[in-house]
FIRO-325917 format. One record per residue: x, y, z of N, C-alpha, C in turn; chain; residue number from 1; residue in one letter. Coordinates in nm, 3 decimals. Layout:
BEGIN
ATOM  neast  nnorth  nup  caeast  canorth  caup  ceast  cnorth  cup  unit  pos  code
ATOM  X  Y  Z  X  Y  Z  X  Y  Z  A  NUM  A
...
//
This chain:
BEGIN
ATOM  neast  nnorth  nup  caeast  canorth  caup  ceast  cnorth  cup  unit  pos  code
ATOM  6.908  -8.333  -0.567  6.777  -8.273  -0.567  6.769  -8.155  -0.472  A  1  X
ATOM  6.870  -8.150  -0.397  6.867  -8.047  -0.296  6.898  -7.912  -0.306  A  2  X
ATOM  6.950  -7.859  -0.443  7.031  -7.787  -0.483  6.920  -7.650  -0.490  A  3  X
ATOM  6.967  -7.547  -0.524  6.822  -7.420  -0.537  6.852  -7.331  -0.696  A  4  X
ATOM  6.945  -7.435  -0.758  6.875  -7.395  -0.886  6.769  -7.488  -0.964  A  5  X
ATOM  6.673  -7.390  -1.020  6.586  -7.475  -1.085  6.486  -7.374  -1.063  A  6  X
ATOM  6.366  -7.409  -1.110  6.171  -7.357  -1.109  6.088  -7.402  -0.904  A  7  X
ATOM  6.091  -7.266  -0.904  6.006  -7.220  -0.783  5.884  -7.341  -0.800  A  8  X
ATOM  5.846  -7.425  -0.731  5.717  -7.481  -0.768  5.607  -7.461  -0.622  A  9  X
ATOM  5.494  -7.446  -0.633  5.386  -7.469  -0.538  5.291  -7.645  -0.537  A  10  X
ATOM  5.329  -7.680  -0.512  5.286  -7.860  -0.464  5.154  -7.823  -0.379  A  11  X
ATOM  5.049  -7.805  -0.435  4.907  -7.809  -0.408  4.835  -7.964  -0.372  A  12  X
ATOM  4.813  -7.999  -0.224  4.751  -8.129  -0.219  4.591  -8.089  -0.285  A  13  X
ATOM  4.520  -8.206  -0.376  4.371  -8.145  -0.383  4.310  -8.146  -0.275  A  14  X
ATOM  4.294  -8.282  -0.257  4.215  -8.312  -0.132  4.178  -8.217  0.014  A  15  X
ATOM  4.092  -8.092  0.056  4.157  -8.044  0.147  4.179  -7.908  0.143  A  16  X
ATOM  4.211  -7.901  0.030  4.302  -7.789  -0.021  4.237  -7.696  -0.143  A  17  X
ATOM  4.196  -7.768  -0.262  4.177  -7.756  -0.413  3.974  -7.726  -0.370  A  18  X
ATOM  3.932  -7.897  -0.302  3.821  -7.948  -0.321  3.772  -7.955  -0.185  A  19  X
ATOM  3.649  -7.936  -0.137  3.627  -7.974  0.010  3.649  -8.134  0.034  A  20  X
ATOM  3.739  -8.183  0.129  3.723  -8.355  0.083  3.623  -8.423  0.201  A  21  X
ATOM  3.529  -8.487  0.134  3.410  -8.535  0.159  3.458  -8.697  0.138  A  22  X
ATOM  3.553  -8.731  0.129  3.613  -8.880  0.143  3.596  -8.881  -0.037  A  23  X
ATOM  3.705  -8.963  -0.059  3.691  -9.040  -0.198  3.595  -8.960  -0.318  A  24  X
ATOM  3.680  -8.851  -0.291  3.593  -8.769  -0.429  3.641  -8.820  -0.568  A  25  X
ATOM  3.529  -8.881  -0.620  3.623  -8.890  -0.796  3.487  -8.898  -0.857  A  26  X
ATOM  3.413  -8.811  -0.837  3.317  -8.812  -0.934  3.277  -8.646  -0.960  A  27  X
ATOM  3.257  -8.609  -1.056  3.243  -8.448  -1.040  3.109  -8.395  -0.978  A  28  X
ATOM  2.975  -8.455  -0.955  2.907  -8.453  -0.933  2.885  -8.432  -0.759  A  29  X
ATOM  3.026  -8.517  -0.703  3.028  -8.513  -0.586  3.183  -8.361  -0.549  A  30  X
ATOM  3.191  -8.319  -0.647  3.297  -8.241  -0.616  3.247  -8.061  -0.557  A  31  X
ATOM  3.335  -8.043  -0.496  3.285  -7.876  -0.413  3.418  -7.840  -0.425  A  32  X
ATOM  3.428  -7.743  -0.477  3.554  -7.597  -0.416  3.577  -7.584  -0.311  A  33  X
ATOM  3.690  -7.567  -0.241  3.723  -7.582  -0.100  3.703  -7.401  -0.090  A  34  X
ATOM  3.634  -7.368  0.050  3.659  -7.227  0.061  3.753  -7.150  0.011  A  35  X
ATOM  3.755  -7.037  -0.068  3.903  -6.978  -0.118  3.989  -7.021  -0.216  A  36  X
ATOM  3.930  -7.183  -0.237  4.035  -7.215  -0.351  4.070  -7.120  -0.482  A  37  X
ATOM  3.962  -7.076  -0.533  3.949  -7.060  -0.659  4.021  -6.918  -0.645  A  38  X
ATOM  4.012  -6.835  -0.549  4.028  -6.729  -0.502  4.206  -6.724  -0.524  A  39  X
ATOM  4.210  -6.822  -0.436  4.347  -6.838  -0.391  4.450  -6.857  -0.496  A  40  X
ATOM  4.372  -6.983  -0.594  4.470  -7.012  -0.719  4.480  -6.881  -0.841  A  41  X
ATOM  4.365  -6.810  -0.834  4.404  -6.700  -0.915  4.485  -6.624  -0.875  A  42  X
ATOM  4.531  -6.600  -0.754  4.603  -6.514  -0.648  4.754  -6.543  -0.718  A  43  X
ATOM  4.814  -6.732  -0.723  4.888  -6.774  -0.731  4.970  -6.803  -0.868  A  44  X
ATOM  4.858  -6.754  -0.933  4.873  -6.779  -1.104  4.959  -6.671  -1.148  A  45  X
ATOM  4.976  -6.562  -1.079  5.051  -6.422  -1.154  5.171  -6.484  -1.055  A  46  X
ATOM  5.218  -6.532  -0.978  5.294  -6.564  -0.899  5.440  -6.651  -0.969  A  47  X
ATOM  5.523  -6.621  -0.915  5.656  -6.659  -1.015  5.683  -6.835  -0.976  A  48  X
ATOM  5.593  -6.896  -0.994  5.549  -7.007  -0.903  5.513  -7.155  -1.047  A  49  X
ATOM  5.544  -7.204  -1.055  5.458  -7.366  -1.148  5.401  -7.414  -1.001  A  50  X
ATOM  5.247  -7.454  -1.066  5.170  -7.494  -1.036  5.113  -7.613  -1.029  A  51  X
ATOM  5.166  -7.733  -0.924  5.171  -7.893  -0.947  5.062  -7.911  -0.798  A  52  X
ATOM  4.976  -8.008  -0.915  4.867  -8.114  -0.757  4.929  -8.205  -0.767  A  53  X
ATOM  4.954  -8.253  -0.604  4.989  -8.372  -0.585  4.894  -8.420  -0.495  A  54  X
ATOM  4.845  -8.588  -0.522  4.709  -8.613  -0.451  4.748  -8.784  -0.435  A  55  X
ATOM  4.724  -8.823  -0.281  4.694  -8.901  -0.268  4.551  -8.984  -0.328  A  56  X
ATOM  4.526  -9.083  -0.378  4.407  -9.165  -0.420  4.365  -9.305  -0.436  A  57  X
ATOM  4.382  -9.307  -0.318  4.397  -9.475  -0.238  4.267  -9.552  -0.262  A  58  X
ATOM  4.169  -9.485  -0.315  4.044  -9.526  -0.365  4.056  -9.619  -0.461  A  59  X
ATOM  4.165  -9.598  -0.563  4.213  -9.677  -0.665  4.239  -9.795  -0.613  A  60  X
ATOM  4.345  -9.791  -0.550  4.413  -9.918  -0.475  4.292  -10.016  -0.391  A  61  X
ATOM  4.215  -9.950  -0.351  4.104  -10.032  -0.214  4.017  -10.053  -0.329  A  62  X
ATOM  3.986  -10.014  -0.482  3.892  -10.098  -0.575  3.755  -10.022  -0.553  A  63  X
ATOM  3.748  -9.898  -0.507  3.639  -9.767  -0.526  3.605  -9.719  -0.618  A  64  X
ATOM  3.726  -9.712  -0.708  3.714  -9.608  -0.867  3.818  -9.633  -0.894  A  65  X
ATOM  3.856  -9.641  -1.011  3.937  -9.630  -1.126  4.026  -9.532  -1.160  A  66  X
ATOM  4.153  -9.542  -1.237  4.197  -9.434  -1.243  4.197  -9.331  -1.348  A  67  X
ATOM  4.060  -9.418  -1.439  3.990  -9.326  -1.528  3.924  -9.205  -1.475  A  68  X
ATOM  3.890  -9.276  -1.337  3.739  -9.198  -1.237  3.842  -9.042  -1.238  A  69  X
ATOM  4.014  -9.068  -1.189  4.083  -9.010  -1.174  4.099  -8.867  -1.258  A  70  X
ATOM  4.160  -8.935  -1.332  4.154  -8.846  -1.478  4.079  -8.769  -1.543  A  71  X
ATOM  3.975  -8.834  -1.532  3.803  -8.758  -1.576  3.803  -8.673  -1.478  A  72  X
ATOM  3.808  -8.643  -1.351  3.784  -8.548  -1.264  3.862  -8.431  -1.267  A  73  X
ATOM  4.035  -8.471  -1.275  4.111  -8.373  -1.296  4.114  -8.279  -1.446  A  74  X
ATOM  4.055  -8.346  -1.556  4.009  -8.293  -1.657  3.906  -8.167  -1.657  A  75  X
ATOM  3.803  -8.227  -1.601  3.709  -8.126  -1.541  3.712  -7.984  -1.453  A  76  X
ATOM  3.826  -8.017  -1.332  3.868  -7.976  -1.245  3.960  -7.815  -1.359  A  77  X
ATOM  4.035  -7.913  -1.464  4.135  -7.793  -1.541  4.047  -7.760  -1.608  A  78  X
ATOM  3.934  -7.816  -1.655  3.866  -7.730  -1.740  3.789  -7.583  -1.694  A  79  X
ATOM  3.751  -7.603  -1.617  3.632  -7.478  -1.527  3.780  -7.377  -1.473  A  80  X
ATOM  3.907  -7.432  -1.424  4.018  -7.330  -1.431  4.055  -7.259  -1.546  A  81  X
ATOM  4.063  -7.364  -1.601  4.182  -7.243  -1.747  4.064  -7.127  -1.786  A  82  X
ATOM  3.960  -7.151  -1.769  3.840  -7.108  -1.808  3.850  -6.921  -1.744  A  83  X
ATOM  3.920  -6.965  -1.591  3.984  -6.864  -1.493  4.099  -6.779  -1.568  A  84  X
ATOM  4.179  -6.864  -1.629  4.299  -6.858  -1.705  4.425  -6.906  -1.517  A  85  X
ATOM  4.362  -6.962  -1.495  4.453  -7.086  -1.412  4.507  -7.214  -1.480  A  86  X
ATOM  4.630  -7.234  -1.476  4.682  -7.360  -1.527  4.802  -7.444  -1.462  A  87  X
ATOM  4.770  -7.581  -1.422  4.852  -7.665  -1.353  4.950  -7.656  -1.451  A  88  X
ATOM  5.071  -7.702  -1.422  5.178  -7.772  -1.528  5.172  -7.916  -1.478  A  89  X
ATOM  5.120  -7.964  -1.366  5.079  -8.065  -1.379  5.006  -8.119  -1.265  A  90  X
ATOM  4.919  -8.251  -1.309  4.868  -8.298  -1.207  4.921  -8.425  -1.161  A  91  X
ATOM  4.932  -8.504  -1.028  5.009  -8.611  -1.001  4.936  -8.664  -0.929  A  92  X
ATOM  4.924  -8.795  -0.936  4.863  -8.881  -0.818  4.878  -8.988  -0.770  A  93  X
ATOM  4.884  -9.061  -0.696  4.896  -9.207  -0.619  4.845  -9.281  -0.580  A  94  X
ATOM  4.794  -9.388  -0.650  4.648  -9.460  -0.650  4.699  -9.578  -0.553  A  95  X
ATOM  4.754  -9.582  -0.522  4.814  -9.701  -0.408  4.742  -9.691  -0.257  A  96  X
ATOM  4.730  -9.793  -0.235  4.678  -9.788  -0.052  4.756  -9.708  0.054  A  97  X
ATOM  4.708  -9.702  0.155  4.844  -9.619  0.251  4.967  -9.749  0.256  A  98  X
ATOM  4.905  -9.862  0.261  4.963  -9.984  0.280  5.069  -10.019  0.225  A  99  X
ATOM  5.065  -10.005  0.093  5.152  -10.045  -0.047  5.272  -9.990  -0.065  A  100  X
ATOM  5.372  -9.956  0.033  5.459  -9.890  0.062  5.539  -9.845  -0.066  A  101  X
ATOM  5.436  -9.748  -0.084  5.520  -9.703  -0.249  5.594  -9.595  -0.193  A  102  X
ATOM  5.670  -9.584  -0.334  5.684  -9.418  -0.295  5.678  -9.294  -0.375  A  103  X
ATOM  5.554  -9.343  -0.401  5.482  -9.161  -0.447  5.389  -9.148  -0.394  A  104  X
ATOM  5.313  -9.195  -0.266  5.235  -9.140  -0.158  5.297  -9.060  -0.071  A  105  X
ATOM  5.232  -8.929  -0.055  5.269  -8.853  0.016  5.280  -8.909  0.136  A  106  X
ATOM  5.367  -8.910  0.250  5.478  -8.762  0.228  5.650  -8.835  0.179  A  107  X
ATOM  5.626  -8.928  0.117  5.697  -8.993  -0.004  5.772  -8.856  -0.099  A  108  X
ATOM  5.853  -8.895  -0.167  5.874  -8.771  -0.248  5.877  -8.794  -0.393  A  109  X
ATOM  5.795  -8.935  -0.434  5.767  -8.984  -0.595  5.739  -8.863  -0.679  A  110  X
ATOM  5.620  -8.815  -0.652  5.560  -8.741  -0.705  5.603  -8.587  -0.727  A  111  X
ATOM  5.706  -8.536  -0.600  5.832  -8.414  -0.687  5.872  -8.470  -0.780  A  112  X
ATOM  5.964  -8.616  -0.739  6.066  -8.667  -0.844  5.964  -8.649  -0.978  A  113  X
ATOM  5.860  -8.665  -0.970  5.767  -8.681  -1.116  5.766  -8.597  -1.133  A  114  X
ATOM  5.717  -8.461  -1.088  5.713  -8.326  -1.147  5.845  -8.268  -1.196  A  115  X
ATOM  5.969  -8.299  -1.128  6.042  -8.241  -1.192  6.059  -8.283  -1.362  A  116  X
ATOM  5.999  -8.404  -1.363  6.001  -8.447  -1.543  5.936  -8.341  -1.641  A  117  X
ATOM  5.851  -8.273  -1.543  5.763  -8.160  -1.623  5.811  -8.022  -1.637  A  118  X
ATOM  5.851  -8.014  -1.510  5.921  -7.868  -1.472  6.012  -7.835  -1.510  A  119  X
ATOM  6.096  -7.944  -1.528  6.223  -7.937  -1.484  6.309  -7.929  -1.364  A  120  X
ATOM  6.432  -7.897  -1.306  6.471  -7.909  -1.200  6.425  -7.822  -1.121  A  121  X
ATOM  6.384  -7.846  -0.979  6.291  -7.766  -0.881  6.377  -7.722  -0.769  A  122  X
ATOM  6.408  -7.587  -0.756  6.434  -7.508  -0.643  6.326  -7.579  -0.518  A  123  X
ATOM  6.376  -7.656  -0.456  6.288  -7.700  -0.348  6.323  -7.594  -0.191  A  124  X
ATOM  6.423  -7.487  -0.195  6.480  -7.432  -0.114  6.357  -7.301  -0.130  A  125  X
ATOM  6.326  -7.269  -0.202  6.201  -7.139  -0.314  6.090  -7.205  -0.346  A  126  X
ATOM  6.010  -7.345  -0.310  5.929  -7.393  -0.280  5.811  -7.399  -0.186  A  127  X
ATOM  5.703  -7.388  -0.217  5.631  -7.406  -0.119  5.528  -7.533  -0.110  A  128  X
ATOM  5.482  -7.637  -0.009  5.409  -7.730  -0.012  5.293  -7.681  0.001  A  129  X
ATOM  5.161  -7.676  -0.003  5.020  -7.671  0.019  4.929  -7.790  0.034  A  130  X
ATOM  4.936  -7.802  0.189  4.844  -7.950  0.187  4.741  -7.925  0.312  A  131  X
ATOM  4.607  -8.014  0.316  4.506  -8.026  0.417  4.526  -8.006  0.572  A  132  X
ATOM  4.444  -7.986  0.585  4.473  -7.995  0.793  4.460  -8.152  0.830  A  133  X
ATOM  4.436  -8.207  0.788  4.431  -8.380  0.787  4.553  -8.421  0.782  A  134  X
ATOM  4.599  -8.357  0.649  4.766  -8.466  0.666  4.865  -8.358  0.759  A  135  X
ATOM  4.826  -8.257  0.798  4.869  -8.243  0.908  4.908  -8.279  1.058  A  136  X
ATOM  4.750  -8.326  1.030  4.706  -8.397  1.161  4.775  -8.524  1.195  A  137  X
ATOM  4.792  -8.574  1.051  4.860  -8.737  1.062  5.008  -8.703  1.042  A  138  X
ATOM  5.059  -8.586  1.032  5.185  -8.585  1.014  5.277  -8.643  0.901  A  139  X
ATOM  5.189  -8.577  0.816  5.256  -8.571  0.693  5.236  -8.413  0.636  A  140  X
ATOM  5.356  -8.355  0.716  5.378  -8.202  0.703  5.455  -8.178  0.587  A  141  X
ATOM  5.400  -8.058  0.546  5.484  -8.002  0.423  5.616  -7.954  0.474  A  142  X
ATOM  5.682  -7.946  0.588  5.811  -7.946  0.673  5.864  -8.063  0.614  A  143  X
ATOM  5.814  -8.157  0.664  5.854  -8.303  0.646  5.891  -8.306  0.482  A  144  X
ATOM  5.791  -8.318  0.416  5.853  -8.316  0.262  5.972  -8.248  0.234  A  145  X
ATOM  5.949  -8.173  0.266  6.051  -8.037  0.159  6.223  -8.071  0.212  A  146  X
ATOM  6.215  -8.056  0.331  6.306  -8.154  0.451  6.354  -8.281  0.377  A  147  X
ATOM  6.312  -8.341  0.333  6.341  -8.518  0.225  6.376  -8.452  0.139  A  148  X
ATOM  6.278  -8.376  0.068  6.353  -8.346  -0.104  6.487  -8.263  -0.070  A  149  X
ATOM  6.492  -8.144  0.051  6.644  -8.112  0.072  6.755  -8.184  0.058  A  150  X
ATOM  6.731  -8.319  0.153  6.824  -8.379  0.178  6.867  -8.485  0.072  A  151  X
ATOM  6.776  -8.546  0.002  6.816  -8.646  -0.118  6.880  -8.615  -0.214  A  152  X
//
């Protein structure tokens, strides 16, 4: 996986990043544009870049919402984009607790391994991560990722 042939990808966390996160967003009603997002992703769209969210959603797991709640949101979310002429190649998520020691919770690397099913093989060396000041804070750096997917 470490290798640098393959598709440039940008790994967009929503949470943070996409959406202002106001805790456990999965309803569209409760959803906001994060400052700049929209700005930003059009910026990124002419960019020699695939375009993957990867989102923690532990709401699932703790019995908050569903992972219909999930789906329905990210639907919505692509709809009002493409609309931009913005388009994910994909969206990914992890409905598991922090607890549930999976591994496609970030800063896990499930959820590359999943995108590359879409992408195809990912230049992770020509990569860039995009995630919140939160999982910063907790130290789950986009260093840290990219660093795992190097090395595996």
């Amino acid at each position: 996986m470490g290798g640098s042939k393959g598709r440039r990808v940008i790994f967009l966390d929503r949470d943070g990043v996409i959406n202002v996160d106001n805790g456990f967003v999965y309803k569209w009603e409760n959803w906001q544009w994060a400052a700049g997002a929209i700005e930003g992703l059009l910026k990124l769209k002419d960019m020699p870049f695939a375009l993957v969210v990867v989102t923690n959603q532990s709401g699932v797991g703790h019995g908050l919402y569903k992972e219909e709640d999930v789906i329905s949101l990210h639907k919505k979310m692509e709809e009002e984009l493409r609309e931009k002429g913005v388009k994910f190649e994909a969206i990914l998520y992890c409905p598991h607790r922090r607890d549930a020691g999976c591994g496609c919770r970030k800063p896990e690397t499930g959820m590359a391994k999943e995108a590359e099913k879409v992408v195809g093989p990912v230049d992770y060396r020509g990569s860039l991560v995009a995630v919140s000041y939160t999982h910063l804070r907790a130290h789950e750096t986009s260093l840290h990722l990219v660093c795992r997917l190097l090395l595996e």
